[in-house]
C-alpha positions in Angstrom: 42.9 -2.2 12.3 40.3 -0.5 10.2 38.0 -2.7 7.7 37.9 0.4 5.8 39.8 -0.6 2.7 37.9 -4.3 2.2 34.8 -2.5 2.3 35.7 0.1 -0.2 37.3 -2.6 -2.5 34.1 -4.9 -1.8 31.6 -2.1 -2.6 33.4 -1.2 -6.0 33.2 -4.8 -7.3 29.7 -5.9 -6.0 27.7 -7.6 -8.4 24.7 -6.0 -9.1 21.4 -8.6 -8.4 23.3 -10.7 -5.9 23.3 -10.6 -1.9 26.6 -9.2 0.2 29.5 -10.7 0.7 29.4 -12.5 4.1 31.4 -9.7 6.5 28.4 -7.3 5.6 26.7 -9.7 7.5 29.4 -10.7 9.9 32.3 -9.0 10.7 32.6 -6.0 13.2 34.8 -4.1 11.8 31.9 -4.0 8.6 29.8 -3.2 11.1 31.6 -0.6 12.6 32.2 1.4 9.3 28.1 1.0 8.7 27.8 2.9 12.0 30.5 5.4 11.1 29.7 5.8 7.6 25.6 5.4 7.8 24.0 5.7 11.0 26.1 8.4 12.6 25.4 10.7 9.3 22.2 10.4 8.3 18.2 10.9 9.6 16.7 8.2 12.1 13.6 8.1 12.8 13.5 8.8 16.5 10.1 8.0 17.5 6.0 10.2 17.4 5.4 13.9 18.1 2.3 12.6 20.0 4.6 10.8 22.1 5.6 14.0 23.4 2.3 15.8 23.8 3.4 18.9 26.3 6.4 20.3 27.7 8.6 18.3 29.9 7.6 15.1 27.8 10.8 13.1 26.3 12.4 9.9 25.0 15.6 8.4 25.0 17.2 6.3 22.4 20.6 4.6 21.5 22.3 5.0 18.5 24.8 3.0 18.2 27.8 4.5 20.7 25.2 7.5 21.2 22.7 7.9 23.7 20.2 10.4 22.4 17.6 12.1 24.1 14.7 13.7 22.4 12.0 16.1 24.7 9.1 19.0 24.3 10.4 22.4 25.1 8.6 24.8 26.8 7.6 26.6 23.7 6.3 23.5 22.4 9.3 22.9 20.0 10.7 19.6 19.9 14.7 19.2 20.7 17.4 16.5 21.1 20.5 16.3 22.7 23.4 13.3 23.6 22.2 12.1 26.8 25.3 12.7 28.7 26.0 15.2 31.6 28.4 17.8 31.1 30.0 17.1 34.1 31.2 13.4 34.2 29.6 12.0 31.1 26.6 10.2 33.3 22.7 9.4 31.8 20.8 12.3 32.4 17.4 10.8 31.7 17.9 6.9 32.5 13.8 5.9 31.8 13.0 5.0 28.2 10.2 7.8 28.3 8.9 10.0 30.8 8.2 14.0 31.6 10.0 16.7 33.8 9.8 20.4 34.6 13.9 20.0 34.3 16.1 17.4 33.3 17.9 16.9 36.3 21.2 14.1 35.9 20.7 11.9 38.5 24.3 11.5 39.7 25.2 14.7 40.9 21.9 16.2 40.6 23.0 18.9 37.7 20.0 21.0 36.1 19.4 21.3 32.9 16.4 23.1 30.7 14.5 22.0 28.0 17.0 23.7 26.1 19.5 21.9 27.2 20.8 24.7 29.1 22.8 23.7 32.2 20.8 25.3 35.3 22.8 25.2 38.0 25.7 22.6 38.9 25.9 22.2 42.8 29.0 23.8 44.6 31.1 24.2 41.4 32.7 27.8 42.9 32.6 31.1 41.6 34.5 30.7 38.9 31.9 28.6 37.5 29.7 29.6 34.2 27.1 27.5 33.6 26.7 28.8 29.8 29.3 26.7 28.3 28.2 23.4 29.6 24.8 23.1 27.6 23.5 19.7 26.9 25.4 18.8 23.3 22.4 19.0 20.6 21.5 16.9 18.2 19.3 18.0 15.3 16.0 17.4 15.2 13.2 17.7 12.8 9.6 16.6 12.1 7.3 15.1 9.1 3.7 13.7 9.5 3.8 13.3 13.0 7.6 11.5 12.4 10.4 12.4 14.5 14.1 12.4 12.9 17.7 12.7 14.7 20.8 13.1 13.0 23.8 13.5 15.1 26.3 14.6 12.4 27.3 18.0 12.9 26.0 18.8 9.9 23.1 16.7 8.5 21.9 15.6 4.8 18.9 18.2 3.8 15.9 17.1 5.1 14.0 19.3 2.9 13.5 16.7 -0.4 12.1 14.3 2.1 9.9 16.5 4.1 8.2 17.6 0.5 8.0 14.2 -0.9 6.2 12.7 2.3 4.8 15.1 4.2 1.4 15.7 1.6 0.5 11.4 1.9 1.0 11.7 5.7 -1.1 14.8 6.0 -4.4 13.6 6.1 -4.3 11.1 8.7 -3.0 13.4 11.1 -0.9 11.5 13.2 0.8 14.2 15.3 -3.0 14.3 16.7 -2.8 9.8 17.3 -1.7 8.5 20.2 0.2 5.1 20.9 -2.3 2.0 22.1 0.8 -0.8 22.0 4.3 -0.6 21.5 6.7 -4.0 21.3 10.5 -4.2 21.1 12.1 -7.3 19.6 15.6 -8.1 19.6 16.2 -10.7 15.9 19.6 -11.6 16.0 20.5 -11.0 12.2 22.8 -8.2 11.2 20.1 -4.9 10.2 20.5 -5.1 6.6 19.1 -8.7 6.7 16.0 -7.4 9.2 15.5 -5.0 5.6 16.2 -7.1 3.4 13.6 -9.4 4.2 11.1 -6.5 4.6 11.9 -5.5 1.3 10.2 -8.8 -0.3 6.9 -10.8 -0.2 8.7 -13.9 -1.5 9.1 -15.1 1.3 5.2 -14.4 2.9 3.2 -17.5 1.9 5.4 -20.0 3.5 5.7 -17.7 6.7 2.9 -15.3 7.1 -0.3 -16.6 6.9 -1.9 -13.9 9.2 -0.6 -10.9 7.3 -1.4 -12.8 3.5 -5.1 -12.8 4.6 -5.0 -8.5 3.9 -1.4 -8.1 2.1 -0.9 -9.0 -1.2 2.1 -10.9 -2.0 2.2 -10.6 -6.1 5.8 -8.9 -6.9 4.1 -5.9 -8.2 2.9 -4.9 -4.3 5.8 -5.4 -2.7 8.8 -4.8 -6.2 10.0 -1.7 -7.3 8.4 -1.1 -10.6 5.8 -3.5 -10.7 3.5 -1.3 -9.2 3.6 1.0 -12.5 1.9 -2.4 -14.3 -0.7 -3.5 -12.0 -4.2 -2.3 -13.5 -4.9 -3.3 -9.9 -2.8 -0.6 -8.4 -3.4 1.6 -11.0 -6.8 1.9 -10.8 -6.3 2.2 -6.3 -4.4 5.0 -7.1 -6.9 6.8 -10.0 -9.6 6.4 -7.4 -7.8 7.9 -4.0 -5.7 10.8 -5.9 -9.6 11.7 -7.5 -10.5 12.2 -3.6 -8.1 13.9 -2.3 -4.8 11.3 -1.7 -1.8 11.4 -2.7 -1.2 7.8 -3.9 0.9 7.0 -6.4 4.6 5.7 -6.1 7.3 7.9 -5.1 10.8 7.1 -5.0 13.6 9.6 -4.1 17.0 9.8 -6.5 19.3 8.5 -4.4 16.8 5.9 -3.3 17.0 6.5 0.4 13.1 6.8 0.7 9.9 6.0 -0.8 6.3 6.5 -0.5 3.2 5.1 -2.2 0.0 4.0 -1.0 -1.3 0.4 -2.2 -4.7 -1.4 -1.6 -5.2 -4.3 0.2 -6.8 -7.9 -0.8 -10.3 -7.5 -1.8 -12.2 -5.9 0.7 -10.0 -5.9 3.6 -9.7 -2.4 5.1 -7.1 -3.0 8.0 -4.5 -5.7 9.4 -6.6 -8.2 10.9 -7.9 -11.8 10.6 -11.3 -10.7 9.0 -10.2 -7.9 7.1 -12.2 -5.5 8.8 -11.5 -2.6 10.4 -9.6 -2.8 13.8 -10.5 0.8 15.1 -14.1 2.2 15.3 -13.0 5.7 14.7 -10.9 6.9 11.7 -7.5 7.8 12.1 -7.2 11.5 10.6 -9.6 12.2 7.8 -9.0 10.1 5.0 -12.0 11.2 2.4 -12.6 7.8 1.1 -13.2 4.0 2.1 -11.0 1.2 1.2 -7.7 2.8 0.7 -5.7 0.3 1.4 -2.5 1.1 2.9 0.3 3.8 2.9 3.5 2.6 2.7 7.0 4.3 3.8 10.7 3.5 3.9 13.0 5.5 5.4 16.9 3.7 4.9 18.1 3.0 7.7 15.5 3.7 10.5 12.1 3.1 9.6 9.4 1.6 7.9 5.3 2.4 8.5 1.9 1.7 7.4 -0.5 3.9 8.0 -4.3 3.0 7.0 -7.8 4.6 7.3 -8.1 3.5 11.0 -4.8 3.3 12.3 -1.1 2.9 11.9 2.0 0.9 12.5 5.2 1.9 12.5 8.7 -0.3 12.7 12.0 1.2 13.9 15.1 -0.3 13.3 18.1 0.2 15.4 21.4 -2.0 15.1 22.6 -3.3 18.6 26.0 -5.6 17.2 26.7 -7.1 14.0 24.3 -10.0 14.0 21.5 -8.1 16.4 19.1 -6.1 15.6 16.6 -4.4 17.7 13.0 -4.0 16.4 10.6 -1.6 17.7 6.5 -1.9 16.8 4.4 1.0 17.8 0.2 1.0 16.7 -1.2 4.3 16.9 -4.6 5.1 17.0 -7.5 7.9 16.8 -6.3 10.2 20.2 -9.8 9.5 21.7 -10.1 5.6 20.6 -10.9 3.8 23.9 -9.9 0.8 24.1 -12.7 -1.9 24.9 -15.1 0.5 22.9 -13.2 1.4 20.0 -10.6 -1.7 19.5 -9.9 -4.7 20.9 -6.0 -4.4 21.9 -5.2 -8.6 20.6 -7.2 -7.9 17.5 -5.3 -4.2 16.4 -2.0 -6.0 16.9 -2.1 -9.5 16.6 -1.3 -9.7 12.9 1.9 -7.4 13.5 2.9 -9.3 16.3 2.6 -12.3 14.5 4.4 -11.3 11.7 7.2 -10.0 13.6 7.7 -13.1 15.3 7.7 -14.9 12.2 10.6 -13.0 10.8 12.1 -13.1 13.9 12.3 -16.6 13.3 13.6 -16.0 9.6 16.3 -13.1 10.4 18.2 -15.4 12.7 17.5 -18.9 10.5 19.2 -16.6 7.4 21.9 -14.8 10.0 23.0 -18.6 11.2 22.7 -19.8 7.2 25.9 -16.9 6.5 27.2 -17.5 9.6 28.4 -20.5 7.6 32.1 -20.5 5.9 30.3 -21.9 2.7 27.9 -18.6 2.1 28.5 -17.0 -0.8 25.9 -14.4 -2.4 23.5 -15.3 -4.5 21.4 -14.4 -7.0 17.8 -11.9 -6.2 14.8 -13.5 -8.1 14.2 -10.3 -10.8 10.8 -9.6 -9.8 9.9 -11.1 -6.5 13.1 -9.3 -4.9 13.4 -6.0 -6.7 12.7 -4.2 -3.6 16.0 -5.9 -1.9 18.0 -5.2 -4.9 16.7 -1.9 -4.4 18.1 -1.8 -0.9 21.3 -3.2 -1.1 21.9 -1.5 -4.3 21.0 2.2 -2.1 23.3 0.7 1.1 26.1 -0.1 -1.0 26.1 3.7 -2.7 25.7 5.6 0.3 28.9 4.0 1.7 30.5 4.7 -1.5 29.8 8.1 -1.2 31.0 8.4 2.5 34.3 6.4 1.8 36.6 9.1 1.1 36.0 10.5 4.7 37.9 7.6 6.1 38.2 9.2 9.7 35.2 9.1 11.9 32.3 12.0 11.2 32.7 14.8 13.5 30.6 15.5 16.2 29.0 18.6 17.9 32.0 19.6 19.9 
């Protein structure tokens, strides 16, 4: 039975400054309709370009129902496909990450290229024609060294994003960056609640005292329009636009994405204890010092910070209705060595930290709804502008999907 019609009837009546009702939280049938409605039509972030350096290199990743697998071509164009075999459904790549001359399914031993293109299938007669038993694709597109997936057959525009982005991203060059650490977490908190408490600093002093030594936890860092007050941020952004960066606070119209690039406490330069940097080299060619930090969103996939010596970025990908799967990657200069450039503990241990923490406070607010007595309350107007923000965005891009009420259609 379809939780279709509650969650239309929910979403029209929500009140506006106040958390979900608790099935957004809970139920699977809510969760269901946030995969069918959300996930399986829009972009998600998918992983680095520099993880896949040269032909043959790929990735795999689940989406929900959908095992997606994203590789290098052989003319150095980057392509994704459902990870499933044309002849019996089976993984072809089974290995998180890894490189091949051919993807070959390990079951029957089926060929495919880097196309997708099936090969050769052992022993299948004469009759046989391998053309029409191509790897199903998945599109595929690139910003700033990002990698996006949609699997709807036919995806939003990527455009808007790709020309609001792609100019803050450009200078620190992060197709050219490699990956020094990478950490997945499982919270176990339904994904909107791994967002919503992203989406805030309210919470920080009580339960981040590594990152509050380098992030600024005032409302107008971390809220929606209190940016466009700070003289603080203000002034950050007068100085690195007057060099050459693209810095001031950019938020698209239907709210899905934004991007904006905010200093840090004093004269921290990087996440760590001291403040200092973390990486020896530069990451790209940022013309100044002290730029602080550039900050994306991407609903429902991704969040990064990139800064003047490296960057982090956080992938978010729902496993069940009250579990959540975070992935951490920390990239760095392509010819940082570790031991002579960075200490590995000291690039990541504010990040891991931090994760932990809201580890910890995901699954303390998850068990808190879990409660028959949960009932929304109220955001405070400034510290929690961002989550308003958020729900406000998740709640109108489900309206706007609700009068498809079958599942999207897939590449056939």
């Amino acid at each position: 039975m379809t939780a279709l019609p509650a969650v239309a009837e929910q979403l029209r009546h929500r009140r506006p400054g106040f958390s979900l009702p608790r099935p957004f939280y809970t139920d699977p049938d809510y969760y269901r309709q946030d995969l069918e409605l959300l996930f399986y039509r829009t972009w998600l972030f998918a992983g680095h370009t520099c993880e896949l350096p040269s032909r043959g290199h790929y990735l795999t990743l689940q989406v929900g129902e959908y095992p997606i697998l994203v590789v290098r071509g052989g003319d150095g164009e980057i392509r994704a496909f459902h990870n499933s075999c044309r002849h019996r459904g089976s993984l072809v790549c089974t290995a998180a990450r890894g490189k091949a001359a051919r993807l070959v399914c390990p079951y029957h031993q089926w060929s495919y290229g880097l196309d997708g293109q099936l090969m050769r299938g052992r022993r299948m007669g004469e009759d046989f024609d391998p053309a029409i038993y191509a790897l199903k694709p998945v599109h595929a597109r690139c910003m700033g060294g990002l990698m996006f997936v949609c699997i709807a057959a036919t995806p939003p525009d990527f455009a808007p994003f790709q020309a609001a982005a792609e100019a803050y991203f450009a200078p620190h060059r992060l197709a050219g960056a490699k990956v020094a650490f990478e950490e997945t977490i499982v919270e176990q908190g339904n994904w909107k609640l791994v967002w919503e408490n992203n989406r805030e600093c309210y919470h920080c002093a009580g339960n981040h005292p590594e990152l509050c030594r380098t992030f600024p936890e005032a409302p107008t860092f971390a809220g929606v329009e209190g940016p466009m007050r700070d003289p603080v941020v203000m002034a950050h952004w007068q100085r690195c636009e007057a060099g050459g960066l693209p810095s001031r606070f950019r938020l698209s119209d239907d709210g899905q994405h934004r991007v904006v690039r905010m200093p840090l406490l004093g004269d921290a330069v990087s996440y760590t204890m001291s403040g200092a940097a973390a990486v020896g080299r530069p990451l790209g060619e940022p013309a100044l010092p002290r730029i602080g930090t550039l900050m994306l969103y991407h609903y429902p996939s991704v969040w990064c910070h990139v800064l003047g010596d490296h960057a982090c970025t956080f992938q978010v990908l729902p496993l069940g209705p009250r579990t959540t799967q975070l992935t951490t990657r920390w990239l760095v200069p392509k010819d940082a060595v570790e031991g002579v450039d960075y200490q590995l503990d000291e690039l990541t241990r504010v990040w891991r930290a931090t994760n932990d923490q809201d580890r910890r406070v995901v699954q303390d607010n998850q068990r808190g709804i879990d409660s028959p007595v949960y009932e929304p309350g109220p955001y405070a107007p400034e510290d929690e502008s961002g989550v308003e923000q958020f729900v406000a965005w998740y709640c109108a891009a489900m309206r706007q999907a609700l009068p498809v009420a079958e599942p999207v259609r897939l590449f056939a």
